[in-house]
C-alpha positions as CSV (number, residue, x, y, z in Angstrom):
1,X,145.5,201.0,207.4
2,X,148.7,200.2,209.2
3,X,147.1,198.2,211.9
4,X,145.1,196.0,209.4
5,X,148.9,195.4,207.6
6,X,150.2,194.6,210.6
7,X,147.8,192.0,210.8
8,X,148.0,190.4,208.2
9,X,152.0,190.1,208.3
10,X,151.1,188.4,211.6
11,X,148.4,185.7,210.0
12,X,151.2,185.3,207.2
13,X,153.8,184.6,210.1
14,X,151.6,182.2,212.2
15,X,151.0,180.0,209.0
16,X,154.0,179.5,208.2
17,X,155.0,178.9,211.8
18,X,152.4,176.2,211.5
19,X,153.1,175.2,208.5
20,X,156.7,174.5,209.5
21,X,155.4,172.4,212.6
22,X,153.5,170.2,210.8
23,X,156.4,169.6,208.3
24,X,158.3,168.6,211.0
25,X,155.7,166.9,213.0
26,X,154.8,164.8,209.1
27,X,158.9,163.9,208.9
28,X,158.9,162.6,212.7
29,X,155.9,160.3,212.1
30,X,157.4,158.7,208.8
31,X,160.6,158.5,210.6
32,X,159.2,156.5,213.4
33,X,157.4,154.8,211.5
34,X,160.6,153.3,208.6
35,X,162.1,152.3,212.5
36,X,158.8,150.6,213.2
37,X,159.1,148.6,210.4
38,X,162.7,147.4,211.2
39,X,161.8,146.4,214.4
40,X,158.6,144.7,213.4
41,X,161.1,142.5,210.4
42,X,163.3,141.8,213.5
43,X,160.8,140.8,215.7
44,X,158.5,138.8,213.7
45,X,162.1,136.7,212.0
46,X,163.5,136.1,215.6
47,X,159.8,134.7,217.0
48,X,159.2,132.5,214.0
49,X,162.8,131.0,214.2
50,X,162.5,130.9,218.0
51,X,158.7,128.6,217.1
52,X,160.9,126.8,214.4
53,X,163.7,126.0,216.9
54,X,161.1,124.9,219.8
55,X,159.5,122.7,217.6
56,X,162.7,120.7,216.6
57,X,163.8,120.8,220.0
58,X,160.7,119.0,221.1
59,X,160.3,116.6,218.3
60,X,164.2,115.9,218.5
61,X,165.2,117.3,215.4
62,X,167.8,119.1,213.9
63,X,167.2,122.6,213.0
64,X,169.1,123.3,210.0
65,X,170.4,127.0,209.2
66,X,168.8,126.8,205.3
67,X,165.2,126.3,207.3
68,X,165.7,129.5,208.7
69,X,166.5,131.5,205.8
70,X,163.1,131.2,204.1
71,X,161.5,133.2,206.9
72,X,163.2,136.6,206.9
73,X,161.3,139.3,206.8
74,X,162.5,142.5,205.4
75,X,166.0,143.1,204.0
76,X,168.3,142.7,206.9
77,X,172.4,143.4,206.5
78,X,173.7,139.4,207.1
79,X,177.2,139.3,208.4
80,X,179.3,136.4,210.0
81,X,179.3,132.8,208.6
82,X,177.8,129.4,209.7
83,X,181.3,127.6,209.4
84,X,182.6,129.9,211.8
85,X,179.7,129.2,214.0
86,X,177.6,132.3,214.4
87,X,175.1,134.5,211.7
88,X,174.3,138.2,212.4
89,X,171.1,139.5,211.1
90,X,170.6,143.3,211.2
91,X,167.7,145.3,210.3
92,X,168.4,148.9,210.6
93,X,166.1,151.6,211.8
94,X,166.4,155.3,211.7
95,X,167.1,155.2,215.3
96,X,168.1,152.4,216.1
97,X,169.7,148.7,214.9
98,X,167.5,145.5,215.4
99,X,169.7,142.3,215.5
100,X,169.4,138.6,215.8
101,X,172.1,136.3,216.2
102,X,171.6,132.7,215.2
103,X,174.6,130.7,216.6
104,X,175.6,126.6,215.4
105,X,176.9,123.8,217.1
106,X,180.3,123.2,216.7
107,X,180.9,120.0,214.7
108,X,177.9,120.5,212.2
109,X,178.0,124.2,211.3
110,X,174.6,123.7,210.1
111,X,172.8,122.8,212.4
112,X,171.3,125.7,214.6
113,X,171.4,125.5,218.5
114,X,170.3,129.0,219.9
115,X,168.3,131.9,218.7
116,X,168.6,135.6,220.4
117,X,167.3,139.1,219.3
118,X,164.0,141.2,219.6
119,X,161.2,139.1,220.9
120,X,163.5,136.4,222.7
């Protein structure tokens, strides 16, 4: 009888044991996957802007700073002005921070003349 409670104190022990690992493995994957997401926002708002900015650069336009802003995707922290020539947008993973910086010609602060971040 004491070998068979031995036992089953060590089935008990290995299942929680395993239970623990896949509690941790569960929290890793939805971890890695909120950072995905932030870098997928990032990526896909720098490559459309970088398309928009293309365009207007080969059909002579002006790309203006209010064209941009209606293709963000996600919630990103916005920091910096246009007047004072430069826009940060962050999107922030669990492990890391995904920026683009949209910077504006000097004598029309709305007017956008390069694009840089994930995807550029």
């Amino acid at each position: 009888m004491g070998k068979s409670g031995k036992t089953k104190k060590d089935e008990t022990a290995k299942w929680i044991v395993r239970g623990a690992v896949v509690v941790i493995l569960v929290t890793l994957v939805v971890l890695a996957f909120l950072d995905r997401s932030a870098k997928t926002n990032a990526t896909t708002t720098t490559t459309t802007w970088l398309n928009a900015l293309q365009t207007a650069t080969d059909e002579q336009k002006d790309l203006f700073y209010s064209d941009l802003t209606q293709h963000v995707s996600g919630t990103p922290q916005i920091t910096g002005e246009a007047s004072r020539g430069q826009v940060v947008y962050s999107w922030n993973g669990i492990f890391r921070t995904y920026a683009t910086t949209v910077t504006f010609e000097g004598n029309d602060p709305s007017v956008v003349v390069r694009i840089e971040g994930p995807g550029s």
